[in-house]
N, C-alpha and C positions, 0 to 999 in steps of 0.2 A: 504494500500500500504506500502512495504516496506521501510522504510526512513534508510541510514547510519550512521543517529543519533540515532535509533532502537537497544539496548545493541545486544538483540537477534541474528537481522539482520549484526551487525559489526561484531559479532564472528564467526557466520556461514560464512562471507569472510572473515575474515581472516583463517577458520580453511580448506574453499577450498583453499586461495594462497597460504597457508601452503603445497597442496596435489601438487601443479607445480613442475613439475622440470625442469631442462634443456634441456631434451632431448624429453619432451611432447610435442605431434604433434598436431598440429590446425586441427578441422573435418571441419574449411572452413576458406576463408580468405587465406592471402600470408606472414601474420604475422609469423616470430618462438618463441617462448618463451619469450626469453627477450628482444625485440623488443614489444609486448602485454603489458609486464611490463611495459614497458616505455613508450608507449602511452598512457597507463591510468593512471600516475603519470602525464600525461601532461593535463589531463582530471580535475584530481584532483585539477589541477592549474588555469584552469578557474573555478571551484568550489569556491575557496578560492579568488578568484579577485587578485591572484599572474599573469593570464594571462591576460590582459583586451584588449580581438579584440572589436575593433567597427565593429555593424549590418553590414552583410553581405546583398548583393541585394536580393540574393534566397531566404535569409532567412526572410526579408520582405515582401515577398512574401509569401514563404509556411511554413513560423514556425506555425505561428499563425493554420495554419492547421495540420500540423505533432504532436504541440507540445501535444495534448489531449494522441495522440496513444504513447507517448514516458513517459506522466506520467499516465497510467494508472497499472493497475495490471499483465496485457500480457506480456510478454518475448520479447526482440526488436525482429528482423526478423534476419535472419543470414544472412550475405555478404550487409547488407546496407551500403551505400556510407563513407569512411571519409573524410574529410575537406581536403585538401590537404596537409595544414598548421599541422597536427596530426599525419601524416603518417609517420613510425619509418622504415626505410627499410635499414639501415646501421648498422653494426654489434655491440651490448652491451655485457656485461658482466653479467650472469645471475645472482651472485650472489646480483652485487651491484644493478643495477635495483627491485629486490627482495626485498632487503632492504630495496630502496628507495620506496619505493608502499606501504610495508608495514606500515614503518615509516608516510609518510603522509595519507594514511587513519586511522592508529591512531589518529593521529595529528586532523583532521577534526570532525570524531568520539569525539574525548575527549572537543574540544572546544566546540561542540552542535553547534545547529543553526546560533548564534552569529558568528561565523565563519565564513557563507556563506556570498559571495558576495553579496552585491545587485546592482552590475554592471549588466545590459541586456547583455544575453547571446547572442553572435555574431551571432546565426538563431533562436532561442527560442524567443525572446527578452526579457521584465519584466518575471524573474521570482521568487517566493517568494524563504526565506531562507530554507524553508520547503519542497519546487520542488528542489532546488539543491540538499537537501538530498535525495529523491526520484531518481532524474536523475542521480543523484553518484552512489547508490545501484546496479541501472537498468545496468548502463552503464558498471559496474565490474562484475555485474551477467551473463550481455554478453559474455563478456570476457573469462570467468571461463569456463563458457557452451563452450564456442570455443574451450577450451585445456579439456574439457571432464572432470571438476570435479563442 
């Protein structure tokens, strides 16, 4: 599986967030550009335990069974639910969002594992340093697929 602590794996997204531009249309979702930027810099941030929600009811419930399908090697599924708390629907700045994405998946990239939280993820719950790099990958590899690179 791919991990964003993977040299390989981190250059290959940065060299698709590299291919975004501003005016790349999403093939699903209600996301634009940099609004996607920005949700996954907010992603990045429960990565890093810069965001720390406490367990969610649902995710009590259904992480423990969602979370197999979300660290495996499959592609997530397109147009799956977000959190409410994640969702960017007011207007950003493509450049600076850009920046900021790229800047912290550096950032998590270069610190390694040691980086990741070990805060229980708000519907996942326990997961190791090793699953956040996995679910970071997964979760930007979504994204990219979404603006078609």
């Amino acid at each position: 599986m791919k991990s964003i602590f993977d040299k390989e794996a981190y250059q290959q997204i940065i060299g698709r967030l590299n291919k975004i531009k501003e005016e790349s249309q999403a093939q699903w979702g209600k996301m634009n550009a940099p609004q996607m930027l920005a949700h996954c810099c907010e992603g990045l941030k429960v990565a890093t335990g810069e965001i720390k929600r406490p367990r969610i009811f649902i995710g009590r419930l259904l992480g423990p069974i969602f979370k197999k399908s979300f660290l495996n090697d499959n592609p997530l599924r397109k147009n799956i639910a977000t959190d409410p708390t994640f969702v960017v629907n007011d207007q950003r700045n493509f450049n600076v969002e850009k920046e900021r994405l790229t800047a912290a998946i550096a950032k998590f990239h270069q610190g390694g594992e040691k980086n990741a939280t070990t805060h229980p993820h708000f519907f996942f719950g326990n997961l190791t340093q090793k699953e956040y790099g996995i679910l970071t990958y997964k979760h930007l590899d979504h994204h990219l697929q979404q603006f078609g690179v």
